[in-house]
C-alpha positions as CSV (number, residue, x, y, z in Angstrom):
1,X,128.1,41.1,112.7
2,X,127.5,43.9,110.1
3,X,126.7,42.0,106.9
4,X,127.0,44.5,104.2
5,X,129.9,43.4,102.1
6,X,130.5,39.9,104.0
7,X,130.7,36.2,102.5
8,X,128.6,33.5,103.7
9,X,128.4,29.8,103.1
10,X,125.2,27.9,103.5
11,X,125.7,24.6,104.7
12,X,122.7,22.9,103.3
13,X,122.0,25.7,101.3
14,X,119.3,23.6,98.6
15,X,117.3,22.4,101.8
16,X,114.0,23.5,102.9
17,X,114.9,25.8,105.4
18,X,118.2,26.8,103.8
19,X,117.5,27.7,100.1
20,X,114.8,30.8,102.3
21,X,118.2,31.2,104.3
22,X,119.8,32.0,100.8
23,X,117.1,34.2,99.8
24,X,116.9,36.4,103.0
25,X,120.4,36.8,102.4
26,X,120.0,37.8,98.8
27,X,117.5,40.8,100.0
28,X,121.1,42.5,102.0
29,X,123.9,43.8,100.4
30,X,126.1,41.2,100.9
31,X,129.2,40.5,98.8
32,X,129.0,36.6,98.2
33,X,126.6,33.3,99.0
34,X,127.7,30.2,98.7
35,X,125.6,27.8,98.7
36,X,127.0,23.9,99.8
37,X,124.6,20.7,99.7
38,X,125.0,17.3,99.1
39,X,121.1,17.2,97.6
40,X,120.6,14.2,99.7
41,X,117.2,16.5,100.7
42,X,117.5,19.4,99.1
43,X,117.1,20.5,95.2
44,X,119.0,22.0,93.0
45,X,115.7,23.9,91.4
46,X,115.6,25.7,95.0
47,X,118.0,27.6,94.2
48,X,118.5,27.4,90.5
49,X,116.9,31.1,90.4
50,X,119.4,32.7,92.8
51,X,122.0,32.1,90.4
52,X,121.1,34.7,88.1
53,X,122.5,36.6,91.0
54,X,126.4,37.6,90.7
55,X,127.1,37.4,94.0
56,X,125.4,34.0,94.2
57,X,126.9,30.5,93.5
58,X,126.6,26.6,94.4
59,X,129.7,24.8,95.4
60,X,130.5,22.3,92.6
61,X,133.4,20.4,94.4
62,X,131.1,18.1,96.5
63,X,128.4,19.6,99.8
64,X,128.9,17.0,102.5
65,X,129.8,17.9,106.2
66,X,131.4,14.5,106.0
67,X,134.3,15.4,103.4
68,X,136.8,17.3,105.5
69,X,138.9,18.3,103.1
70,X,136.0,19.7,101.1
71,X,134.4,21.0,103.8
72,X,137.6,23.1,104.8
73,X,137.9,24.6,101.0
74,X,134.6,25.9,100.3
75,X,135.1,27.6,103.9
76,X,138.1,29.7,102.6
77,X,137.4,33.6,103.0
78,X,134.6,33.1,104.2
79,X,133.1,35.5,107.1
80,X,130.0,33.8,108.4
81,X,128.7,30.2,108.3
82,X,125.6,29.1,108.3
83,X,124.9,25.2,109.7
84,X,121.3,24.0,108.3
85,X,122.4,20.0,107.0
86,X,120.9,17.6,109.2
87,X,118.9,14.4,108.5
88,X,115.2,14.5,109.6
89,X,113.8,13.1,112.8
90,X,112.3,9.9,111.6
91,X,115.0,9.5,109.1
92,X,117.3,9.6,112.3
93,X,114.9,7.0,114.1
94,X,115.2,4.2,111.1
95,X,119.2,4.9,110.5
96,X,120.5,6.2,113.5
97,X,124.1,5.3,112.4
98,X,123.8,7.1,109.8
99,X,122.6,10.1,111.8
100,X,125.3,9.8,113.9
101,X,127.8,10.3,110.9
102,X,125.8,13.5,109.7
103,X,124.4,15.3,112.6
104,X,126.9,14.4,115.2
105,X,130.2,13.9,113.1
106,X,129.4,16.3,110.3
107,X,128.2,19.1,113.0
108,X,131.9,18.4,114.6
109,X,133.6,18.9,111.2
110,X,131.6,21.7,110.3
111,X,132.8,23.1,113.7
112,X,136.2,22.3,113.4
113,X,136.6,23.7,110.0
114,X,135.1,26.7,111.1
115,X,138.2,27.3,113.8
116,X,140.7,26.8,111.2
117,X,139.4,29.4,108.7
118,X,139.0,31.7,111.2
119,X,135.1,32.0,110.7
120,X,134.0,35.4,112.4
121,X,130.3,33.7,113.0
122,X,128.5,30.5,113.0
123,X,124.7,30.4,112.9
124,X,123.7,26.7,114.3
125,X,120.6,25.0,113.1
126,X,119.2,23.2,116.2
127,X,115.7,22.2,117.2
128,X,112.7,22.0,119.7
129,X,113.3,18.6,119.7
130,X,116.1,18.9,122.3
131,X,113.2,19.8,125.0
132,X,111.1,16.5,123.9
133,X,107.2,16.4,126.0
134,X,106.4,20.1,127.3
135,X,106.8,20.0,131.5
136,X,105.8,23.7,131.4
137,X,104.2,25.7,128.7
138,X,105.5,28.3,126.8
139,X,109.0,26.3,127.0
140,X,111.6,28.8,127.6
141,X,115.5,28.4,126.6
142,X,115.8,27.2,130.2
143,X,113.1,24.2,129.4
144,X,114.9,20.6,130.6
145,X,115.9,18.8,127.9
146,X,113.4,15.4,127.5
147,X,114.6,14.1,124.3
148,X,114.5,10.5,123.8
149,X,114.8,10.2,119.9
150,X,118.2,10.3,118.2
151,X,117.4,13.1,116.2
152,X,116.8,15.4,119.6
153,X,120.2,13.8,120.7
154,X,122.2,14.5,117.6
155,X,120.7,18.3,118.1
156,X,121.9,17.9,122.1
157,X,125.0,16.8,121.2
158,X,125.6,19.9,118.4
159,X,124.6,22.5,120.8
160,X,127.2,20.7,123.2
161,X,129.9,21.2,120.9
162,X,128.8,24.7,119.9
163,X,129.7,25.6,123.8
164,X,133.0,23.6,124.3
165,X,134.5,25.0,120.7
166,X,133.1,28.6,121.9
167,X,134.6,27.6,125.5
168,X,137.9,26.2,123.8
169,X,138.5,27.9,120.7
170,X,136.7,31.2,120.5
171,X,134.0,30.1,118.2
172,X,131.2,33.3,117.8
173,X,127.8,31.4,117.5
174,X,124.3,31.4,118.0
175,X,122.1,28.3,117.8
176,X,118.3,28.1,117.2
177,X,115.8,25.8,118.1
178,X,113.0,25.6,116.1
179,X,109.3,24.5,116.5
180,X,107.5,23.2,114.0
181,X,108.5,24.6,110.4
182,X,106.4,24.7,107.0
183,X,105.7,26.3,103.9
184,X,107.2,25.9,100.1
185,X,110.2,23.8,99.7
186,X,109.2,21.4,102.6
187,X,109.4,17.8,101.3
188,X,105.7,17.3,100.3
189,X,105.9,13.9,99.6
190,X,108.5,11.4,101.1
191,X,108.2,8.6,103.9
192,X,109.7,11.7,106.0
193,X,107.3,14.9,105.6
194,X,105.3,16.6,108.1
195,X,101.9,16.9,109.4
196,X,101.2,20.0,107.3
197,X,102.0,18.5,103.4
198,X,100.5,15.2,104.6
199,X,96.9,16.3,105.6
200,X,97.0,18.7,102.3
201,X,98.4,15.5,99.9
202,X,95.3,13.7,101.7
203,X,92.7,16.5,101.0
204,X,94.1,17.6,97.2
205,X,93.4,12.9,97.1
206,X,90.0,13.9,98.0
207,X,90.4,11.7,100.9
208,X,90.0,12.5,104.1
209,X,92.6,13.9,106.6
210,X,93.5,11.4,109.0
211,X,94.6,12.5,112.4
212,X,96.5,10.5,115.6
213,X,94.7,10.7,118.6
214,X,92.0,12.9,119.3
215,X,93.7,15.9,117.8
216,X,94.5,17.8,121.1
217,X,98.0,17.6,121.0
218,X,99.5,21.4,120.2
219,X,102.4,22.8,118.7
220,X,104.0,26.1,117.7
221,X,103.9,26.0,114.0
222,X,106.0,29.2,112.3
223,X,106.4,29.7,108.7
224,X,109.9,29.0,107.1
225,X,109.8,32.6,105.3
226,X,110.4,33.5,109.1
227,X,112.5,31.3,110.3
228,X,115.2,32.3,107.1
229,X,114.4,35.5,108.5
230,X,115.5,34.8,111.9
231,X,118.7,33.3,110.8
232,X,119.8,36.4,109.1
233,X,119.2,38.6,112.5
234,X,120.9,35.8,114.5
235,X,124.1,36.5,112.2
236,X,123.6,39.8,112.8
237,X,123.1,39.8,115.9
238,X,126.0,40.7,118.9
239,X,124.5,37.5,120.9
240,X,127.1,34.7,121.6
241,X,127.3,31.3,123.1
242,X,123.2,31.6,123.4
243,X,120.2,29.0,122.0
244,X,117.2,31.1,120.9
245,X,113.8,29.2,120.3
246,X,112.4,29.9,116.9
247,X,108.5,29.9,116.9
248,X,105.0,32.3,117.0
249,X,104.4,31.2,120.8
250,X,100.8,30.4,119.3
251,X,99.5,27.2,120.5
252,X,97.7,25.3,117.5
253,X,95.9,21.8,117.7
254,X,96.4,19.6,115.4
255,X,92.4,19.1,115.1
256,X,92.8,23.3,114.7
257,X,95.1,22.6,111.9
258,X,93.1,19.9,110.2
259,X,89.9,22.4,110.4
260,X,92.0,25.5,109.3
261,X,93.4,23.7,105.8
262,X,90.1,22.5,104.8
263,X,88.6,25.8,104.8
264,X,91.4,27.3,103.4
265,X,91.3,24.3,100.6
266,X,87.4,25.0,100.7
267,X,86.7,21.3,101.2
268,X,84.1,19.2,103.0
269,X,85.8,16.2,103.9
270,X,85.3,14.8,107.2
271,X,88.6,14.0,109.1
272,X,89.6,10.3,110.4
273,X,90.6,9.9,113.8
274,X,92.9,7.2,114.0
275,X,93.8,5.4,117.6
276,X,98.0,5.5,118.4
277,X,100.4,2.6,118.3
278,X,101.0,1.7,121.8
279,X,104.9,2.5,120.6
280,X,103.5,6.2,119.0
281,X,101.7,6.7,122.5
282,X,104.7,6.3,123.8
283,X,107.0,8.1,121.9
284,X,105.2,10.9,120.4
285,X,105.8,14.6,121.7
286,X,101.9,15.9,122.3
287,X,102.8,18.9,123.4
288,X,105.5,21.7,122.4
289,X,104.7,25.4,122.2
290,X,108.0,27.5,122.5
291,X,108.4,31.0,124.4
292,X,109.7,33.7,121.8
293,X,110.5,36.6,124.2
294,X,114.3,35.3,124.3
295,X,114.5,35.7,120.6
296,X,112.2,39.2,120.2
297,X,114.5,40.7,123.0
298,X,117.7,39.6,121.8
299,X,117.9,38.9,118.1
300,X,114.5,41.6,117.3
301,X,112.9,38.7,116.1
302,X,109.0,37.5,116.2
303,X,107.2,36.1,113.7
304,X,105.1,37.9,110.8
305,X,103.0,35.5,109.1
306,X,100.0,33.9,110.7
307,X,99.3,30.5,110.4
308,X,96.3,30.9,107.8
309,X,98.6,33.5,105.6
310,X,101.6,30.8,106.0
311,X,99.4,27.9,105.1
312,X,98.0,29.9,101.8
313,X,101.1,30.5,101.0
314,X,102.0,27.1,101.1
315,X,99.1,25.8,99.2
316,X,99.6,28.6,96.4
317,X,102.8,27.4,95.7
318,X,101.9,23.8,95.8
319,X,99.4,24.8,93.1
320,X,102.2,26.4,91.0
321,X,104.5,23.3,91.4
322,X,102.0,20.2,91.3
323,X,104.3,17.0,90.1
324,X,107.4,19.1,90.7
325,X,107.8,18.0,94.8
């Protein structure tokens, strides 16, 4: 799709990933952003900027995917969607009823409304989650899907009903799966956050960093600067009925992370290894690192910031915001 002059909505537009979504789209010259969330996890201060921005505006009659009705108005003349609200994977694990309502049964709305306005493209938020423990590494698109979380299932089950509504209706999408995403806006502090804004909440405690295991488990960390960046090519991209992983391809250990912020954060602490729970042992993925030649060929995407640029990135604007996240 040619975005010059086009109207988007952001579905979860105050999140994390989606108020970056809102400013990548900001940087075109589009004609409208609309930006619609609940702020169950996003923030109104996200975004609060962008709205010195004319052709920038949050919808004020409500921002859940569970109001149809709502859902279906703030979709009206719009020419591209994209789908970023979603509750979090251990959020899923302790209310999985609850998930089921938003991820599964919002995702279906969302898709649904999108066939009766006549939405020209739908960018889908999925995740690596879907492929659960690595069989083969880099994981291509092709990877088996080894979920056995509910918040991997909820993502199964959206990029199930991505294909049928394409397969039934018509529906021009793309869906992403991404690997492990940080940087500003992430939730620094709840029961929910991520290994990244845990170990640096531990160091700026002057305590020390405690890791799981022996620290040799590996993911594909890619900043969220790229990952908004990636969703505006994916809308712009001819692709359809496809599921790109979103990552660096760069295989990081967690006791490489751990090593990497405290020189960054200049600290001497010495990191806590802590055994797993027989049930974390268990359950845990140790191993993810996605292929991104899918995305680079098809989309033009790959990734521009490093992990030590993304994580002082990160850190500088935890720095400017202390007691604001």
């Amino acid at each position: 799709m040619d975005i010059v002059g086009k109207k988007f909505l952001v579905i979860g537009g105050a999140g994390f990933i989606g108020s970056h979504v809102v400013e990548e789209l900001l940087k075109h010259d589009v004609k409208e952003v609309i930006i619609y969330d609940n702020l169950a996890r996003g923030k109104f201060e996200y975004v609060e900027g962008f709205m010195t921005d004319p052709r920038c505006s949050f919808y004020e009659n409500g921002g859940d995917i569970r109001e149809i009705d709502i859902l279906n108005d703030a979709m009206q003349g719009v020419d591209g969607v994209f789908h970023l609200a979603a509750m979090w994977l251990l959020h899923c694990k302790d209310y999985p009823r609850t998930a089921f309502d938003v991820n599964i049964q919002g995702t279906f709305n969302v898709l649904e409304a999108c066939v009766k306005n006549n939405i020209s493209r739908l960018v889908y938020s999925s995740s690596a989650s879907v492929y659960g423990d690595a069989v083969q590494v880099p994981m291509t698109e092709e990877h088996p899907f080894n979920n056995k979380n509910f918040y991997g299932a909820s993502k199964i089950s959206g990029e199930a009903m991505c294909r049928a509504t394409h397969d039934r209706f018509g529906l021009n999408y793309v869906g992403l799966r991404y690997m492990n995403v940080y940087g500003p806006h992430q939730d620094q502090t709840a029961a929910y956050t991520g290994v990244v804004p845990i170990m640096l909440n531990k160091i700026d405690a002057n305590e020390s960093p405690v890791i799981n295991g022996d620290g040799t488990q590996a993911y594909d960390f890619i900043s969220v600067q790229d990952v908004a960046r990636c969703n505006v090519l994916a809308m712009q991209a001819e692709a359809t009925d496809e599921f790109y992983n979103v990552g660096s391809g760069v295989q990081t250990s967690i006791k490489e992370l751990c090593d990497l912020i405290l020189e960054l954060k200049g600290s001497d602490l010495t990191v806590t290894y802590k055994p797993y729970s027989e049930e974390d042992a268990r359950r845990l993925v140790q191993n993810r690192i996605g292929c991104p030649k899918k995305a680079c060929n098809e989309l033009g995407f790959s990734y521009k910031d490093g992990l030590r640029e993304g994580l002082l990135d990160l850190i500088a604007w935890r720095d400017a915001n202390q007691g604001k996240y």
